[in-house]
N, C-alpha and C positions, 0 to 999 in steps of 0.2 A: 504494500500500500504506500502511495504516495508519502510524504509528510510535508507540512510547513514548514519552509525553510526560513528564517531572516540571517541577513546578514549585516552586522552595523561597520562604518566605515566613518571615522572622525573626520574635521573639517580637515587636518593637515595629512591624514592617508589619502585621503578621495582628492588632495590635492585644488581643492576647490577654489574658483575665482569668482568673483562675482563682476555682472555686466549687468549697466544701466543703459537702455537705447529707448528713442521715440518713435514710436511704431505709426505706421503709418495715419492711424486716427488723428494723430496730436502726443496721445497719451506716453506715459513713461513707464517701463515695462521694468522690470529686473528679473535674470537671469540668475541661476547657481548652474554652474558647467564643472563638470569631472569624473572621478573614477567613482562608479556606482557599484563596481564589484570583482574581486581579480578572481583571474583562473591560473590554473598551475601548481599553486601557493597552499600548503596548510594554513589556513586561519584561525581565528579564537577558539571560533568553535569547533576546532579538529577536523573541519571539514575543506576535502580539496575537488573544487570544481575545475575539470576537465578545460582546457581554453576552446576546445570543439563543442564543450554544451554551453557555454556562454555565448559564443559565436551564434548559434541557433535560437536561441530563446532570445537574443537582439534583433536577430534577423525577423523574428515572429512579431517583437514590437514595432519596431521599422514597417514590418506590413501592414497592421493596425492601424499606426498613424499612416501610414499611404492611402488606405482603403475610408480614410473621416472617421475614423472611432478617437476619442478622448482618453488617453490613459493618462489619468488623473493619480493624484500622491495626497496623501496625509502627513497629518501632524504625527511623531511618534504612530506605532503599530500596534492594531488593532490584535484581537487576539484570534484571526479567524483572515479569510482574503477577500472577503468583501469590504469591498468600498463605500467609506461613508461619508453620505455628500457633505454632512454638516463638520466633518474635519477636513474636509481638501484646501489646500494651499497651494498646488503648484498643478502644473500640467508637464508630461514629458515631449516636448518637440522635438526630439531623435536622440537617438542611440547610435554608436558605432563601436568597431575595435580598433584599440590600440597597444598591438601586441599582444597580450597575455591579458589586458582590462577590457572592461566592458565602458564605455565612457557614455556620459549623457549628457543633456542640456535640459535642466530645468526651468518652465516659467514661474514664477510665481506668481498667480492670480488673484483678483481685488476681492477675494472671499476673506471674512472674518479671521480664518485663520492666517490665511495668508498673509494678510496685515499686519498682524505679531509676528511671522518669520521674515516680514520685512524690515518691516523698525527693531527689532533683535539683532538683524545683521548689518543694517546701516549703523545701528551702535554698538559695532563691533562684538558682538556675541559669536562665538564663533559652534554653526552647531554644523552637526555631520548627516550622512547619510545611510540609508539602509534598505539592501533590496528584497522585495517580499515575493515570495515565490511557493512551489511545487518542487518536490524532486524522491528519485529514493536513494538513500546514502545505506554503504557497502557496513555494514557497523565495524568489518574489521579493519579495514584500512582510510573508510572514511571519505570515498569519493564516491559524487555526486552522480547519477545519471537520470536522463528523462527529464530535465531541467526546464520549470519555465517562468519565463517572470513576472511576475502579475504588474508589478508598480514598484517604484522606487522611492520610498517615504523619507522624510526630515527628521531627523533624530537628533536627542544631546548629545554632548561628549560621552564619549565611555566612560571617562574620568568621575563624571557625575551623574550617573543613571537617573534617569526619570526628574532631571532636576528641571532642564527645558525639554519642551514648553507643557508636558502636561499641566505642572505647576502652576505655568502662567495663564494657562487656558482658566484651570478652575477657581484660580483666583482672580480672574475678570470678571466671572458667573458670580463669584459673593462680591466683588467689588462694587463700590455705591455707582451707580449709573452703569455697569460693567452688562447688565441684560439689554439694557437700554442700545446700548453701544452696538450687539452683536443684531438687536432687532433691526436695527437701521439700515446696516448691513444687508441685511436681505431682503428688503426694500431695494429697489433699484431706484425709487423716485426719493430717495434720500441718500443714494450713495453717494455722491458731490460733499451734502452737508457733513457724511460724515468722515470723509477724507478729509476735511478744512482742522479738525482737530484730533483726531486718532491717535498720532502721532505724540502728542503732549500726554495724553489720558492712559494710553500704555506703557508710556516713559514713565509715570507716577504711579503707576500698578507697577511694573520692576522694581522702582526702587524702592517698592514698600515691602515688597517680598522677601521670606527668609531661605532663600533657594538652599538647599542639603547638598555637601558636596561641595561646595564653593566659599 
């Protein structure tokens, strides 16, 4: 049988950059680009994926988005591989290889969450990633076959497990105005108003928080 695979990959292993550009709307987009998953390699978790089953389950996301389907990311991983609309933050606009990694370009989208893994990372927050997947592993030697990717999620640092952003999620949900904040949100005919101050009101929820770990 199958198992759920993740794999987590900190800001400085996934080697991550960040890119701001204005898209053709007007709008100003940001970008997280990097290594979403290596093959070849023993990892954390004792598991070494093949750079031929990486290579494939890229190739199957690369189809997805060719064909118009959305493969969408979340905040931190859920505990299952369904996607849940009210944690997405980012979209994946392509995957390739480079070498032995599997590399990707994330967008980050003007969804609630999203908006905290933006202003987290314009102030320097530095979080990583993690790819969520299918696969079955050999239990004696520990490599991966049947490999497939579901999504490539936002995660903390390994350094401080679950510190960002579940934390920050649920203490926006008790923060004064913080339901308010996310209702407006999904309203589209208040996203404007609530881009004008987002930015300040999450900056003040961080620094009020006792993040574990840090």
């Amino acid at each position: 049988m199958a198992r759920y695979l993740q794999e987590h990959l900190s800001f400085t292993q996934a080697r991550a950059v960040l890119e701001e550009a204005v898209d053709g709307s007007g709008q100003k987009t940001m970008k997280l680009k990097g290594i979403c998953i290596e093959g070849g390699v023993r990892n954390a978790n004792e598991r070494v994926y093949p750079v031929s089953e990486i290579a494939t389950a890229v190739d199957t996301i690369n189809k997805q988005i060719v064909e118009g389907h959305s493969v969408l990311g979340e905040v931190d991983h859920p505990d299952d591989l369904k996607i849940n609309l009210d944690r997405v933050s980012h979209m994946i606009e392509k995957m390739w290889m480079d070498g032995p990694a599997g590399m990707g370009t994330l967008k980050i989208l003007p969804t609630p969450m999203g908006e905290l893994v933006k202003t987290m990372l314009q102030s320097g927050v530095k979080l990583g990633v993690s790819s969520r997947g299918s696969g079955n592993v050999d239990d004696r030697t520990g490599h991966v076959s049947d490999f497939e990717i579901v999504t490539v999620d936002v995660v903390a640092q390994p350094s401080a497990p679950n510190a960002y952003p579940t934390a920050i999620y649920e203490g926006l949900l008790n923060h004064k105005g913080g339901q308010r904040l996310l209702d407006m949100f999904k309203d589209p005919a208040n996203s404007s108003k609530a881009q004008r101050y987002v930015k300040d009101e999450v900056m003040s929820l961080i620094r009020g928080l006792k993040i574990k770990g840090n």
